[in-house]
C-alpha positions as CSV (number, residue, x, y, z in Angstrom):
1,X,313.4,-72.6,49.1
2,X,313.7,-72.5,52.9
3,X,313.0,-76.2,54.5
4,X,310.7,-75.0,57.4
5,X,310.9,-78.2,59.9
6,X,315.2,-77.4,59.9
7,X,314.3,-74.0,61.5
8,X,314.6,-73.5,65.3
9,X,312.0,-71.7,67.0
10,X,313.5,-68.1,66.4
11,X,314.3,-68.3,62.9
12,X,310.7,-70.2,62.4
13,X,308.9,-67.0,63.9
14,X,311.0,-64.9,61.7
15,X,310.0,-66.9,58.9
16,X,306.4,-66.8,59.6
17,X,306.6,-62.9,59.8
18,X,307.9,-62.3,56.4
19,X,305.0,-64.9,55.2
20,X,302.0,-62.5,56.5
21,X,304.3,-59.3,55.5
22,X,304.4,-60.8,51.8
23,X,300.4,-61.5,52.2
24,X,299.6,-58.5,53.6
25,X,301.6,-56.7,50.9
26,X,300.1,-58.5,48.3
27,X,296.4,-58.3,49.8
28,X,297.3,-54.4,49.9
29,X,298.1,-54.5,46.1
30,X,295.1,-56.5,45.5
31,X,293.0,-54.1,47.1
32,X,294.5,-50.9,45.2
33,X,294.5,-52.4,41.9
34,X,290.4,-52.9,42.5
35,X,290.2,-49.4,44.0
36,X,291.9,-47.8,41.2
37,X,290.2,-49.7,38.6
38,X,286.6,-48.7,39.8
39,X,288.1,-45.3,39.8
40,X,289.1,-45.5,36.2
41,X,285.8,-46.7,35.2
42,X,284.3,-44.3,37.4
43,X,286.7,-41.7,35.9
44,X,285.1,-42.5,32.3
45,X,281.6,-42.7,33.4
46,X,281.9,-39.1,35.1
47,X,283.6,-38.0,31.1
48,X,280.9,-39.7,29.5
49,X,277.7,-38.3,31.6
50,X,279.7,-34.4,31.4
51,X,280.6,-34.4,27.0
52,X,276.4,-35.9,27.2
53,X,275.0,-33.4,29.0
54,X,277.1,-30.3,28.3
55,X,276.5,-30.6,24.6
56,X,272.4,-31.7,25.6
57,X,271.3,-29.3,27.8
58,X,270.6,-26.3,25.5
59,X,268.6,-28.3,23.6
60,X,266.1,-28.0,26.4
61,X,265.9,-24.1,25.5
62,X,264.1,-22.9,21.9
63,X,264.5,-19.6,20.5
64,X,261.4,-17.9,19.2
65,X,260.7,-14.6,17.5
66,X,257.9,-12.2,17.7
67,X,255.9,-11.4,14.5
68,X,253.2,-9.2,14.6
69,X,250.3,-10.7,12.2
70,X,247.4,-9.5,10.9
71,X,245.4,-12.5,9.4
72,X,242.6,-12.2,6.8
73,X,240.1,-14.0,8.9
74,X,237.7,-13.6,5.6
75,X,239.9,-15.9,3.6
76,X,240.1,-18.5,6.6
77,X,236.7,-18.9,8.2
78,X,233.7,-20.5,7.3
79,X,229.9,-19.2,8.0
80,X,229.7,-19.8,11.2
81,X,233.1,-17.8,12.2
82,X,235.0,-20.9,12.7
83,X,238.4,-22.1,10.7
84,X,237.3,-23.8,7.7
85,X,240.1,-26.8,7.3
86,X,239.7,-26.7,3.7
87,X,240.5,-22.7,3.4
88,X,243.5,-23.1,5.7
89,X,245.2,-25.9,4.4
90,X,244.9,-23.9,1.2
91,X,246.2,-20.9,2.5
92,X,249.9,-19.4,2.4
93,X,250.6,-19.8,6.0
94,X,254.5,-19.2,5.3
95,X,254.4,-16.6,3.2
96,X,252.2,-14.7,6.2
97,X,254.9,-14.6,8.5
98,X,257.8,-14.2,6.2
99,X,255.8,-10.8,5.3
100,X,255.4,-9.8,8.9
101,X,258.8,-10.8,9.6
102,X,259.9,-8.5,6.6
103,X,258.7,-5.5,8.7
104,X,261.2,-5.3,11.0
105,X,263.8,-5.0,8.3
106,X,261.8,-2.6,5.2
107,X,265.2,-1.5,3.7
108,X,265.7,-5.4,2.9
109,X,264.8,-4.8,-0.6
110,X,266.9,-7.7,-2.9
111,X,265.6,-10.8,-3.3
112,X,268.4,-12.7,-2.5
113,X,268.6,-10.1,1.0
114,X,264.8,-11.0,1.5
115,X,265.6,-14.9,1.2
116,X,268.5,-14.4,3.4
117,X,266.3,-12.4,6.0
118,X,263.9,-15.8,5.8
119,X,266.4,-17.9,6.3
120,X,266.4,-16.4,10.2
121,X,262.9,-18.1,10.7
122,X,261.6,-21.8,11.0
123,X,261.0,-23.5,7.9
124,X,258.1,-24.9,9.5
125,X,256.7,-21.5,11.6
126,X,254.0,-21.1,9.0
127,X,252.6,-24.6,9.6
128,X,253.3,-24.4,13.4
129,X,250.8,-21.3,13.3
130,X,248.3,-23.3,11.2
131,X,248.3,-26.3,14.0
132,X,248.1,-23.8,16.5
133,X,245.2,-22.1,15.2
134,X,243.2,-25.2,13.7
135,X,243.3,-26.0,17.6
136,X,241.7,-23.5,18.9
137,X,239.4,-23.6,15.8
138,X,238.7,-20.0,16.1
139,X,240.2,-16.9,15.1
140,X,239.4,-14.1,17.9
141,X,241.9,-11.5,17.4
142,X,243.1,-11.4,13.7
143,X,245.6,-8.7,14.5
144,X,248.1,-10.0,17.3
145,X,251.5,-10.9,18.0
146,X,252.9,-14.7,17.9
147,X,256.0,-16.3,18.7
148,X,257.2,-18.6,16.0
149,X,260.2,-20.6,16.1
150,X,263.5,-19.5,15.0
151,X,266.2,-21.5,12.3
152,X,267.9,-23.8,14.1
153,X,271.2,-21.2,13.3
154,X,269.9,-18.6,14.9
155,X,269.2,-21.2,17.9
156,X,273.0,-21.6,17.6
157,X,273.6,-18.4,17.7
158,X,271.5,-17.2,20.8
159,X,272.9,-20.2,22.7
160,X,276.6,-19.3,22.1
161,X,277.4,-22.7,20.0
162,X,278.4,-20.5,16.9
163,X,281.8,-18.8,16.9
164,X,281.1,-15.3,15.2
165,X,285.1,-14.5,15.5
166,X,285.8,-17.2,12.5
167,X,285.5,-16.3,8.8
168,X,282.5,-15.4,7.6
169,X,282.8,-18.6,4.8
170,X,282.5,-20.8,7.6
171,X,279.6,-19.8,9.1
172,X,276.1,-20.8,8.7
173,X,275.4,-17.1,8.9
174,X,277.1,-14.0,7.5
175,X,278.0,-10.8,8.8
176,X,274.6,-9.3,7.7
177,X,272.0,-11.7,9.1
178,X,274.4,-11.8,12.6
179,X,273.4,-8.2,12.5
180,X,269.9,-8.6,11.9
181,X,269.9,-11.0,14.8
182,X,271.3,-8.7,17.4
183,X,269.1,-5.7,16.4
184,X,266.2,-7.9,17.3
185,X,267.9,-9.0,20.7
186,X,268.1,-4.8,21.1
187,X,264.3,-4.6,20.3
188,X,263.7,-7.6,22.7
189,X,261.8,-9.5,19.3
190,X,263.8,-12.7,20.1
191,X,263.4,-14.6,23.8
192,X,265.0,-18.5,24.9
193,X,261.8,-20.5,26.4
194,X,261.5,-24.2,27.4
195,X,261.7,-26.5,24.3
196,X,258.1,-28.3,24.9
197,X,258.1,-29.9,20.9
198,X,261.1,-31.4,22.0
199,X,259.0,-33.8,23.9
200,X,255.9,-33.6,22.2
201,X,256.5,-33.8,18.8
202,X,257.7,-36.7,16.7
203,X,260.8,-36.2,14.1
204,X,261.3,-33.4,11.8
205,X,263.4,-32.1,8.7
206,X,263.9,-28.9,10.5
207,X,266.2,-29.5,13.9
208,X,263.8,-26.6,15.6
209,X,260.9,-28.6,15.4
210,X,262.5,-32.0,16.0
211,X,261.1,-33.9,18.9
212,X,261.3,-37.4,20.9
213,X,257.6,-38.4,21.4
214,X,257.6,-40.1,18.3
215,X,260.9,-42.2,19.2
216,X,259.2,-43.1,22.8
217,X,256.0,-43.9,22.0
218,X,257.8,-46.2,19.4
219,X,260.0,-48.0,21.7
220,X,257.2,-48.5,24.0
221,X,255.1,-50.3,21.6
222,X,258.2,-52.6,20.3
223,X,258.4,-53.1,24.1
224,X,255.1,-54.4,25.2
225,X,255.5,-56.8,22.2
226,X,258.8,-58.2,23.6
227,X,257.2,-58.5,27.2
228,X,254.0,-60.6,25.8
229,X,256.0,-62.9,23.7
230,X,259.3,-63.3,25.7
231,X,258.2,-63.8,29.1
232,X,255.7,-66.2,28.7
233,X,257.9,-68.5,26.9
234,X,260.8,-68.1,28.9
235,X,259.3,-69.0,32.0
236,X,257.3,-71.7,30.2
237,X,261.0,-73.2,28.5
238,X,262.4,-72.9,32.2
239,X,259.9,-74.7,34.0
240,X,260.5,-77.7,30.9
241,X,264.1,-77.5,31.2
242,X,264.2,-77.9,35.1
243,X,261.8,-80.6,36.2
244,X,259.9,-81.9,33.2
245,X,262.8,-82.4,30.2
246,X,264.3,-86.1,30.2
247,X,268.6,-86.0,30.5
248,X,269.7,-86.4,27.7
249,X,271.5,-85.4,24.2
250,X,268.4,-83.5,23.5
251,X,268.0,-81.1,26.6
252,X,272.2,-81.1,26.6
253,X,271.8,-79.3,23.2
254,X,269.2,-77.5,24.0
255,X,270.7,-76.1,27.1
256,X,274.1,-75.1,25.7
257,X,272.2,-73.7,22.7
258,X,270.2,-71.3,25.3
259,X,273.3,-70.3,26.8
260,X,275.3,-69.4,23.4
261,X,272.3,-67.6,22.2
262,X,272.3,-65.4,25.1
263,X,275.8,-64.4,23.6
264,X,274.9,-64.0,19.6
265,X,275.4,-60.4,18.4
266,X,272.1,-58.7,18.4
267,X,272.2,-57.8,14.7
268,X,272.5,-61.8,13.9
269,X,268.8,-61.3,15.5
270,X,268.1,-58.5,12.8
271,X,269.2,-60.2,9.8
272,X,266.8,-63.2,11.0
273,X,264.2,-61.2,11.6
274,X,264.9,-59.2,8.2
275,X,264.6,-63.1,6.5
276,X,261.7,-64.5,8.0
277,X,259.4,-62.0,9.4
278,X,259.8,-59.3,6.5
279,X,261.0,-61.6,3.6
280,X,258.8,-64.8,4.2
281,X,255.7,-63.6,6.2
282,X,255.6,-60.3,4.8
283,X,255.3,-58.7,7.8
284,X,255.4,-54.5,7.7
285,X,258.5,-53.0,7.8
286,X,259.5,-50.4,10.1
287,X,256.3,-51.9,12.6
288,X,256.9,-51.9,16.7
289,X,255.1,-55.1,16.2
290,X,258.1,-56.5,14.0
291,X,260.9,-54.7,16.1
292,X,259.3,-56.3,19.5
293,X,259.8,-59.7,17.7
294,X,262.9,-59.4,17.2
295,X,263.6,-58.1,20.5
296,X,261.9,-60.7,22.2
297,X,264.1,-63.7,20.0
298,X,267.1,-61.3,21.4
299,X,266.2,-61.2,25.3
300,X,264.3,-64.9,25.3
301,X,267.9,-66.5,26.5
302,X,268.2,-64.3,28.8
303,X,265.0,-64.5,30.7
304,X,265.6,-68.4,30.4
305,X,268.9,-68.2,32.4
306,X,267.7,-65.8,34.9
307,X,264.4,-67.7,35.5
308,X,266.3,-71.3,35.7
309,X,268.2,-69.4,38.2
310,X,265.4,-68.2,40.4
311,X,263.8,-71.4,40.0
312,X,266.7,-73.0,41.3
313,X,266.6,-70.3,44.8
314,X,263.8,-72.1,45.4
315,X,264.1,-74.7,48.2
316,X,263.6,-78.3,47.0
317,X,261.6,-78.9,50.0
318,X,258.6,-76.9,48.8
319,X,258.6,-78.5,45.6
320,X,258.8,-81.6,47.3
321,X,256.2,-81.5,50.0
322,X,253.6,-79.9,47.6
323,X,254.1,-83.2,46.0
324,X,253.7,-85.3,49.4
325,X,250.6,-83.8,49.3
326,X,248.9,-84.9,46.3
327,X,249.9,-81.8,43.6
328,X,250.8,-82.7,40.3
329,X,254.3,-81.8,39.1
330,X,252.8,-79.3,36.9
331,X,251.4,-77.8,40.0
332,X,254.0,-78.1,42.2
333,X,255.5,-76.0,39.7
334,X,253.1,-73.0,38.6
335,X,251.3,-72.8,42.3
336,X,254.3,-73.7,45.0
337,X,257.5,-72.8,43.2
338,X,257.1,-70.0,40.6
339,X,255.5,-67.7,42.6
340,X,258.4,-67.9,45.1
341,X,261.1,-67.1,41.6
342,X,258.6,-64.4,40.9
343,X,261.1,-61.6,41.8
344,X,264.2,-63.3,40.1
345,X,262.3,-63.6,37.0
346,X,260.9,-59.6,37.0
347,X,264.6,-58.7,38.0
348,X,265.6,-60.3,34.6
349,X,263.0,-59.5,32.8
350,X,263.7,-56.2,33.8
351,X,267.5,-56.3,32.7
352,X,266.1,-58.1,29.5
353,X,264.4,-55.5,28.7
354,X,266.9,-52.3,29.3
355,X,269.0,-54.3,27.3
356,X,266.3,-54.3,24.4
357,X,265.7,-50.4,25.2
358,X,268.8,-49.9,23.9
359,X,269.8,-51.8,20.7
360,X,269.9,-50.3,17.4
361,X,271.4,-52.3,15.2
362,X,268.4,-55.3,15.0
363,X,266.1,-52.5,14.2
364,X,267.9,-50.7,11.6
365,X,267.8,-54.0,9.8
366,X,264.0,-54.5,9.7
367,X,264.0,-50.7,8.4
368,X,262.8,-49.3,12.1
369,X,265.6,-46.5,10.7
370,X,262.7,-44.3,8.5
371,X,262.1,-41.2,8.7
372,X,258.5,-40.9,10.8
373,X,257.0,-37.7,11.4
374,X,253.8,-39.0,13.2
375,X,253.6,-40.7,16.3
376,X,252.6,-44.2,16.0
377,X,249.3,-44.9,17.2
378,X,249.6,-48.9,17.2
379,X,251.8,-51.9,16.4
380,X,251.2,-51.9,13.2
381,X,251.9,-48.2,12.6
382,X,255.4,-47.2,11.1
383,X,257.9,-46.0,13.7
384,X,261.0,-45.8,14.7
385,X,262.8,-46.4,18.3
386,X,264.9,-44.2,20.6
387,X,268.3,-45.0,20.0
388,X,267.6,-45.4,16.4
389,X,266.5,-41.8,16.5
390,X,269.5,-40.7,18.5
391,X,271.6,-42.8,15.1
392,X,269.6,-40.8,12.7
393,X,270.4,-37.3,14.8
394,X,273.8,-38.1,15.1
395,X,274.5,-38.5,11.0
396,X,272.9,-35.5,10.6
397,X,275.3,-32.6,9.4
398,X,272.9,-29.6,11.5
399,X,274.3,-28.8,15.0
400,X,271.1,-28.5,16.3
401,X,270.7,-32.1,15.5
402,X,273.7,-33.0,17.8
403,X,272.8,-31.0,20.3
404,X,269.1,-32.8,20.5
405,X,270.8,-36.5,19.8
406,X,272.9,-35.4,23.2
407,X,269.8,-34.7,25.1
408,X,268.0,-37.5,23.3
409,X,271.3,-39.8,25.1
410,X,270.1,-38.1,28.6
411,X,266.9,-39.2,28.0
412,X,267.5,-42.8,26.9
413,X,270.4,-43.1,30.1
414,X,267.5,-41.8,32.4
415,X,265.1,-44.9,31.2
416,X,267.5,-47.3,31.5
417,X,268.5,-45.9,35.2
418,X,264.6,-46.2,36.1
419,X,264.5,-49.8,34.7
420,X,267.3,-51.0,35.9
421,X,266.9,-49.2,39.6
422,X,263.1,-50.9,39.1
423,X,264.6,-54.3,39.0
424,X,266.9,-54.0,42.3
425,X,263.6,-52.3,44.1
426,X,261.4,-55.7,43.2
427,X,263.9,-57.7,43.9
428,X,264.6,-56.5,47.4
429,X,260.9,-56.1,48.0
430,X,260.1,-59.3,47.0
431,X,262.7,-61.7,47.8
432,X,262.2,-64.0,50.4
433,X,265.2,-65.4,52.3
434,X,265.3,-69.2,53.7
């Protein structure tokens, strides 16, 4: 090592040179290894978002076929020309359209060819015409033509996610019914339109009539749970832990305690849940109210440590003159300094919540993982959540059901942009700077 103080005067400036070329260089290093490592991440972000959305987006798009039906109104409708619910729940709805269907094709003659010609349609178009027409309630034109879904493989098909170049034993449909599909392209019986049930109807058997609603409305009630119970505590437990708890072994342990918890795996949360609110209260299973308990246990650290924090952006001074003036620490505390944490606590409770939005594995375990074909209509009404529903999609053997889960990801990624964009917005709007 060079002894600097046996330098002259040239060889110190030389000296000093190399110093600030080394730093330089090594500032320079610095600096690309961060650049390049935001543009890896950035790299796999810009992956992720394209494999998402390429395999997603035709899920946006249904195909539907045209069936011209003649319906025996006098079978259907009571005395006063409306539908009788009774007569039409009774009614062979599927067999209906499979008949009109049949008409395109009258040299299908085999049974097996005839099942194999069904197989082109929804399983579900028959009671997709039954909602539809229990809506309106009346029957005004027996004789008319309807667009019912089609299978989810000839949905495939139309979209170009099915190879018809491989063997015909690895298809989901042979040579024949590939043929009865492009002869009613020719005759303009099959069109792509926007896939509204995929956003208005809760989970199906049948990929074509699959739908989110279910999943959202779901989330948003295991949601509103977590925000009642967690907030309120967590701002409560802050307030105690910064000006009212005693130092001590007590609030040390609780304190660290807060802090690990904020790190347990979120299905630890599940299995607790699972053991006390299922196995000892009884609670029902598969509830929003149950999942928004556990949720809130799992984001309750978190809105702790982001509300101590934002209490402790707030200047001592106002804490201390609202005390100089006669306030009590309670209120010193809930009138002077919490609405001045306000937006630090939203911001978290924000984050806390995105974070909630998407975690799966708490709610499989308190059996949020059914299969629910109705959309939950309170707390106590079985459901399931969002990115359980993506789970289920994905395990599902059905393209179609991969192509919706991708969508489904869209979706979920959107929600969790919003919330999270929501908690930068408040927190810019409504922070204060001293």
């Amino acid at each position: 090592m060079t002894d600097y103080t046996s330098l002259n005067s040239t060889e110190r400036m030389e000296f000093i040179r190399r110093s600030l070329n080394r730093r330089h260089a090594s500032e320079k290093r610095l600096r690309f290894y961060g650049v390049a490592a935001i543009c890896f991440a950035l790299g796999f972000l810009v992956v992720l978002l394209t494999t998402v959305v390429t395999n997603g987006y035709t899920a946006l798009q249904q195909t539907e076929v045209a069936v011209e039906l003649a319906i025996p109104v006098e079978e259907l409708l009571d005395e006063n020309g409306d539908i009788d619910m009774k007569k039409s729940a009774d009614f062979n709805w599927n067999g209906l359209v499979k008949k009109a269907f049949r008409g395109y094709f009258p040299e299908v003659k085999g049974m097996m060819d005839k099942r194999m010609l069904g197989d082109l349609i929804s399983a579900n178009a028959g009671f997709e015409l039954r909602e539809e027409l229990e809506k309106i309630g009346r029957i005004d034109t027996p004789d008319r033509l309807y667009w019912i879904k089609a299978s989810d493989d000839v949905d495939m098909l139309m979209k170009g996610r099915m190879d018809r170049t491989i063997p015909e034993n690895q298809r989901r449909l042979n040579d024949r019914q590939i043929a009865w599909v492009d002869d009613l392209v020719a005759n303009e019986n099959l069109r792509l339109v926007f896939n509204r049930a995929f956003f208005t109807k809760a989970d199906s058997r049948e990929p074509e009539s699959a739908g989110i609603l279910g999943a959202v409305v779901g989330s948003a009630l295991a949601l509103i749970v977590t925000v009642v119970l967690a907030l309120p505590l967590a701002v409560m437990a802050a307030i105690y832990l910064e000006y009212f708890a005693k130092p001590g072994r007590l609030t040390d342990f609780i304190e660290v305690n807060v802090n690990n918890l904020a790190a347990v795996p979120s299905i630890v949360f599940g299995l607790l849940g699972l053991a006390v609110f299922l196995g000892f209260f009884g609670m029902p299973r598969s509830a929003p109210l149950v999942g928004g308990m556990v949720l809130a246990l799992m984001t309750l650290p978190t809105i702790i440590i982001a509300t101590r924090a934002s209490i402790r952006a707030v200047p001592p001074s106002i804490r201390d003159a609202a005390l100089g003036v006669g306030a009590s620490p309670m209120q010193a505390a809930i009138d002077h300094v919490l609405p001045l944490a306000a937006p630090g606590i939203l911001t978290g409770t924000i984050i806390g919540l995105a974070q909630a939005l998407g975690e799966t594995a708490p709610l499989i375990m308190i059996g949020m993982v059914a299969f629910i074909v109705d959309v939950p209509t309170s707390v106590t009404s079985p459901a399931t959540a969002l990115p359980v529903q993506i789970f289920i999609w994905s395990d599902s053997a059905e393209r179609a059901f991969y192509e919706r889960s991708s969508l489904a990801i869209v979706c979920l990624l959107m929600f969790l942009i919003i919330m999270n964009l929501a908690a930068v917005i408040l927190r810019r709007k409504l922070q204060k700077k001293w």
